[in-house]
C-alpha positions in Angstrom: -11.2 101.4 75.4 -14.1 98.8 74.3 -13.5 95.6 75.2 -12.3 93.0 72.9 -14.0 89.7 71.9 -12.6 86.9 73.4 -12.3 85.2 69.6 -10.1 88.9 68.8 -8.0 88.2 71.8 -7.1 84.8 70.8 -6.5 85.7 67.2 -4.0 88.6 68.5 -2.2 86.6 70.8 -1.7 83.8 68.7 -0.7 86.1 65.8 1.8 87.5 68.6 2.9 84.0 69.1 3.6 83.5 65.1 5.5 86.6 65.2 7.6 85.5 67.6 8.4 82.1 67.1 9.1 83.0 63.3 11.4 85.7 64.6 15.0 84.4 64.7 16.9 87.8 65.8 19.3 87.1 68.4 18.8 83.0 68.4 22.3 82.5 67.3 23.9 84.1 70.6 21.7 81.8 72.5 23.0 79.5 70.6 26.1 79.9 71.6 25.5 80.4 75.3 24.0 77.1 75.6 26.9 75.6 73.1 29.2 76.9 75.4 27.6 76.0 78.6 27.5 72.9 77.8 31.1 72.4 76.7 32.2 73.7 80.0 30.2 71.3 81.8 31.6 68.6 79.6 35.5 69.9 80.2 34.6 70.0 84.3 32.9 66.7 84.0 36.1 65.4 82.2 38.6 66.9 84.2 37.2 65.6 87.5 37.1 62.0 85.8 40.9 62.3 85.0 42.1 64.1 87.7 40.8 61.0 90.1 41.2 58.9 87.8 45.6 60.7 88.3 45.2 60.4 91.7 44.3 56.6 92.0 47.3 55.5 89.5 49.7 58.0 91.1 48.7 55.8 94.4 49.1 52.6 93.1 52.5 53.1 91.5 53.4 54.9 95.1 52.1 52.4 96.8 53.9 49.2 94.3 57.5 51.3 95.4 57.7 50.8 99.0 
């Protein structure tokens, strides 16, 4: 196999890199995961926030009975 110019190589790899970025197969189920990813870390994020949040009124209101 000859060797390629290193002016060839460049235009082939950046005519790969056109190819793919133009390529938009199989983005949207990224999409998604990411979507979802970061909806989950929002719900955990909110639920720890509430549940203390629980927690410190359920004390006070135990603590304002006795």
């Amino acid at each position: 196999m000859p060797a390629q110019s290193d002016f060839q190589l460049q235009k082939e790899t950046f005519e790969m890199f056109r190819k793919f970025l133009s390529d938009e197969t199989g983005l949207e189920l990224s999409e998604y995961a990411v979507a979802a990813a970061l909806i989950a870390l929002a719900t955990v994020g909110a639920f720890q926030l509430l549940g203390t949040n629980i927690t410190t009124k359920i004390t006070d209101v135990a603590n304002n009975v006795k």
